[in-house]
C-alpha positions as CSV (number, residue, x, y, z in Angstrom):
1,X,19.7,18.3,85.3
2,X,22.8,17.2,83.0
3,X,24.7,14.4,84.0
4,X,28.7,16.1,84.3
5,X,31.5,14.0,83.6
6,X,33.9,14.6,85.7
7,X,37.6,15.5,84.3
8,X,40.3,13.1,85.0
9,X,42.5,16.4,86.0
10,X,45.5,14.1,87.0
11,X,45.8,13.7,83.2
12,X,49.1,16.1,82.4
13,X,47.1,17.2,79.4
14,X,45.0,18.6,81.6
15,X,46.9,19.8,84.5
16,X,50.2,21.2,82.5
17,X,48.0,23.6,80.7
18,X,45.7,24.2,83.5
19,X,48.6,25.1,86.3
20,X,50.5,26.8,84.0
21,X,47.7,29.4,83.1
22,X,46.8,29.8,86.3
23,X,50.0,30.5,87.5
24,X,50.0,33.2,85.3
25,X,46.5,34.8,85.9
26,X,48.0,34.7,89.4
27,X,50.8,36.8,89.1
28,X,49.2,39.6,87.0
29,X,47.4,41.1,89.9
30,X,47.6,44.5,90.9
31,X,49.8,44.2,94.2
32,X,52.8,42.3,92.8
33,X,53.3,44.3,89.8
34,X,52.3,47.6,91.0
35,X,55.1,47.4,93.7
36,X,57.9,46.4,91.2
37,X,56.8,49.5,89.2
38,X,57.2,51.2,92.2
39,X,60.8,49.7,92.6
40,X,61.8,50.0,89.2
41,X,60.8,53.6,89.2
42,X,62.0,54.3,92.1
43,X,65.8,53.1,90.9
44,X,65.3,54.9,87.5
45,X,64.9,58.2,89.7
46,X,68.0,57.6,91.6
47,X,70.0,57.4,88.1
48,X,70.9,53.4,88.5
49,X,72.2,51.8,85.7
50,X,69.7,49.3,83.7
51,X,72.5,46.7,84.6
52,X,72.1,47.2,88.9
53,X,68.2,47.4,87.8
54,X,68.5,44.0,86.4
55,X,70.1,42.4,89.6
56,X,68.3,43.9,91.8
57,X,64.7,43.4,90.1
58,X,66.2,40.0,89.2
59,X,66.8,39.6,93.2
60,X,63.6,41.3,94.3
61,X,61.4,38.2,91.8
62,X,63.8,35.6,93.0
63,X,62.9,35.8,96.7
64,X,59.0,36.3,95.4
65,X,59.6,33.1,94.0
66,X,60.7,31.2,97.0
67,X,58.7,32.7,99.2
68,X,55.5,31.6,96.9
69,X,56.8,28.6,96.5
70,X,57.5,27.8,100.3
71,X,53.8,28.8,100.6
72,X,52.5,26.3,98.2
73,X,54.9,23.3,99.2
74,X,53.5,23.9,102.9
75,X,49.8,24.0,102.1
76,X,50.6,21.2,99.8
77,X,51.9,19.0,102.5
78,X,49.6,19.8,105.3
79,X,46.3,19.1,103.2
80,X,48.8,15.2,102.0
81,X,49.2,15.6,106.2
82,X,45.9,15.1,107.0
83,X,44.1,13.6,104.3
84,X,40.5,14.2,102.9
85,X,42.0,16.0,99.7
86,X,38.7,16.3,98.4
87,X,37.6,17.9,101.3
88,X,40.1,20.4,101.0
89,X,40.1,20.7,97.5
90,X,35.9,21.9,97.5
91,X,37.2,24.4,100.5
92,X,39.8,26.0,98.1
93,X,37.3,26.4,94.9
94,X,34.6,27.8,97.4
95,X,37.4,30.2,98.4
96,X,38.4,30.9,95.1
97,X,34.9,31.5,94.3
98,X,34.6,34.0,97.2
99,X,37.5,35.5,96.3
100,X,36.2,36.4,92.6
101,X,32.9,37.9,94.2
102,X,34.8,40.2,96.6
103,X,37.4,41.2,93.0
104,X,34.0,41.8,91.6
105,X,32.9,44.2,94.2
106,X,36.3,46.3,94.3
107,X,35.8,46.7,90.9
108,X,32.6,47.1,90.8
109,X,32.4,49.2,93.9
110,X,35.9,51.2,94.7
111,X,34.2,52.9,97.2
112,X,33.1,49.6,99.1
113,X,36.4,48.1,98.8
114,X,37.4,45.7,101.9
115,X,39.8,43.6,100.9
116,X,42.2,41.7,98.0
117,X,44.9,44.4,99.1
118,X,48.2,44.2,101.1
119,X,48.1,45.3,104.4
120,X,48.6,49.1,104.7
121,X,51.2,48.7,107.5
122,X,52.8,45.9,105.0
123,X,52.6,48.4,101.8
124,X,54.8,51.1,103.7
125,X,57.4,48.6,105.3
126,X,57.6,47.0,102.0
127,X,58.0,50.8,99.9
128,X,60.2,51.9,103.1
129,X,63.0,49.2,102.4
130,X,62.9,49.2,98.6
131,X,63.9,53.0,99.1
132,X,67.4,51.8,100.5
133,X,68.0,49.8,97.7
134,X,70.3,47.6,98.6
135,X,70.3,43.8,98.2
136,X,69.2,42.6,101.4
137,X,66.3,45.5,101.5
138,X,65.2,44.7,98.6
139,X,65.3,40.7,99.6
140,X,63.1,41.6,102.4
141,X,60.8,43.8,100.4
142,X,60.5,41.1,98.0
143,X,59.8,38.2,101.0
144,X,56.9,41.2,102.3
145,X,55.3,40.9,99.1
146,X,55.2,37.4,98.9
147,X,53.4,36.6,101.6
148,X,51.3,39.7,101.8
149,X,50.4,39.5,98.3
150,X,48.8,36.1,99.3
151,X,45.1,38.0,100.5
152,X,45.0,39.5,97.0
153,X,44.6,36.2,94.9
154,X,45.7,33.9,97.1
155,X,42.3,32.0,96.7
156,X,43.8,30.4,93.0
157,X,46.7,29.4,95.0
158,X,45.2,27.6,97.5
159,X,42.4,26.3,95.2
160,X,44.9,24.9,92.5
161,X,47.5,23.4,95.4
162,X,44.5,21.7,97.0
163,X,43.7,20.4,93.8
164,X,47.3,18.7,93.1
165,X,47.4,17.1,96.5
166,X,43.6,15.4,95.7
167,X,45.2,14.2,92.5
168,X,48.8,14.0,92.1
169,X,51.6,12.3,94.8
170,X,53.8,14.8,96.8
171,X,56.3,14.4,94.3
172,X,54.8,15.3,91.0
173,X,52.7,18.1,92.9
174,X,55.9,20.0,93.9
175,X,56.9,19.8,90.5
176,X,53.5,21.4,89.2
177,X,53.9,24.0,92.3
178,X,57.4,24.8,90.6
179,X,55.7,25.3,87.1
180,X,53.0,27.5,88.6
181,X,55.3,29.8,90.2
182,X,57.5,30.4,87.4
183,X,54.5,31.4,85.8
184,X,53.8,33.7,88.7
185,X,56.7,35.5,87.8
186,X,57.0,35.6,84.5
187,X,54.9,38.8,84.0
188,X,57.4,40.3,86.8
189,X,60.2,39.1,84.4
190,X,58.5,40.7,81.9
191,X,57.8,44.0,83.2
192,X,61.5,43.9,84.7
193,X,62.6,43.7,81.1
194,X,60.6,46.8,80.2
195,X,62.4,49.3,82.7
196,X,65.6,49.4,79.9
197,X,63.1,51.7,78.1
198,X,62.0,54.3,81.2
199,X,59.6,55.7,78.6
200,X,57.6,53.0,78.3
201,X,57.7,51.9,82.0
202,X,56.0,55.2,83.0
203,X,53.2,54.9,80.3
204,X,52.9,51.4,81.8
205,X,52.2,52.5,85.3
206,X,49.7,54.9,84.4
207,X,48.1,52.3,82.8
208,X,47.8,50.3,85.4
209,X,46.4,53.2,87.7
210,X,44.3,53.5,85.4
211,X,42.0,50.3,84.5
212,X,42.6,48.8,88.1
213,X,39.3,48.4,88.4
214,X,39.1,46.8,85.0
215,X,41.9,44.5,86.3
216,X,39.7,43.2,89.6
217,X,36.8,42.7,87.5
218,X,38.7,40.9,85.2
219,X,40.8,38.8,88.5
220,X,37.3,38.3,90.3
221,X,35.8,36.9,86.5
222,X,38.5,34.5,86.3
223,X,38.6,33.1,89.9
224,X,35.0,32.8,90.0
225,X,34.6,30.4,86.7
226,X,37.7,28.9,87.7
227,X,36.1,28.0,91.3
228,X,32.8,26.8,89.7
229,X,34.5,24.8,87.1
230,X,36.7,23.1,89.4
231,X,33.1,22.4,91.9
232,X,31.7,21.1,88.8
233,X,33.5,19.2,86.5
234,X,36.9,18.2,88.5
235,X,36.8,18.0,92.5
């Protein structure tokens, strides 16, 4: 057996790089992005200007953003609420690590596949009130998909918010929870930014049809080393 020296993770060396790329593994799963492409198709269709694209997509990742971030600041302070961070903290990487196993089977397995997906009912609401396109639709769509994207990779979330209240204060945890969703978005950003070329936005959501399964093999490979290195070498 090797003797594991355990990671001071509330070093910002450690933690900047480790929430921020988190953050981002986070928000390239399937659900997010593959209902902005949906969106952003959808508005191309209807001939909208790239500039009522922009505010609207701009509106649709803002409310993503809060909504995510609401999420994270109340997990954050119920696990600070009642104590035993570590406790909590091993419960989020064994959920992270279940999580990854049950990527690995959708991908693995399409025919099998249980769960890491919105809610049907929660899918068409969300596709039926990006259809009217209009700012507080799309605001609502966008508050759907923030908290009914949560069963799809929730599990890093939780894992990496239990892991800031076992080592940061409140304080410096929100501000880590603000870093982690910006980098939760930033591929939404991104992808936003790609609808001034309609050409390439298509090509991009066949692609992502696609490898989907090569995307929740690659999700559940991530979450599971993530939950196992966090058992091992941090919590």
């Amino acid at each position: 057996m090797f003797l594991l020296t355990a990671i001071n993770a509330s070093n910002p060396k450690i933690m900047l790089p480790l929430v921020a790329g988190t953050g981002f593994l986070d928000g390239i799963h399937p659900c997010a992005i593959a209902i902005l492409i949906f969106f952003i198709a959808f508005l191309i269709s209807m001939q909208k200007a790239f500039k009522n694209i922009l505010v609207m997509g701009l509106v649709y990742v803002g409310v993503i953003f809060l909504t995510y971030l609401a999420v994270g600041v109340g997990l954050l302070s119920g696990i600070m609420f009642f104590g035993q961070h570590h406790f909590f903290a091993k419960v989020g990487s064994y959920l992270l690590i279940l999580l990854g196993v049950l990527s690995l089977r959708d991908g693995f397995l399409p025919r099998f596949r249980l769960g890491l997906k919105m809610p049907k009912f929660s899918n068409d609401k969300i596709r039926a009130l990006l259809e009217k396109a209009t700012l507080p639709t799309v605001a609502g769509a966008a508050f759907l998909v923030g908290l009914c994207s949560i069963p799809c990779s929730g599990g890093i979330y939780a894992a990496i918010t239990s892991l800031l209240a076992s080592q940061t204060t409140f304080f410096t945890g929100f501000l880590y929870l603000i870093l982690y969703n910006l980098m939760f978005i930033a591929p939404l950003v991104i992808l936003l930014l790609v609808a001034a070329n309609p050409f390439t936005l298509v090509k991009l959501g066949e692609w992502q049809q696609r490898n989907r399964r090569q995307q929740l093999i690659i999700m559940g490979i991530a979450m599971l080393a993530l939950g196992i290195l966090f058992l091992i070498f941090i919590v």
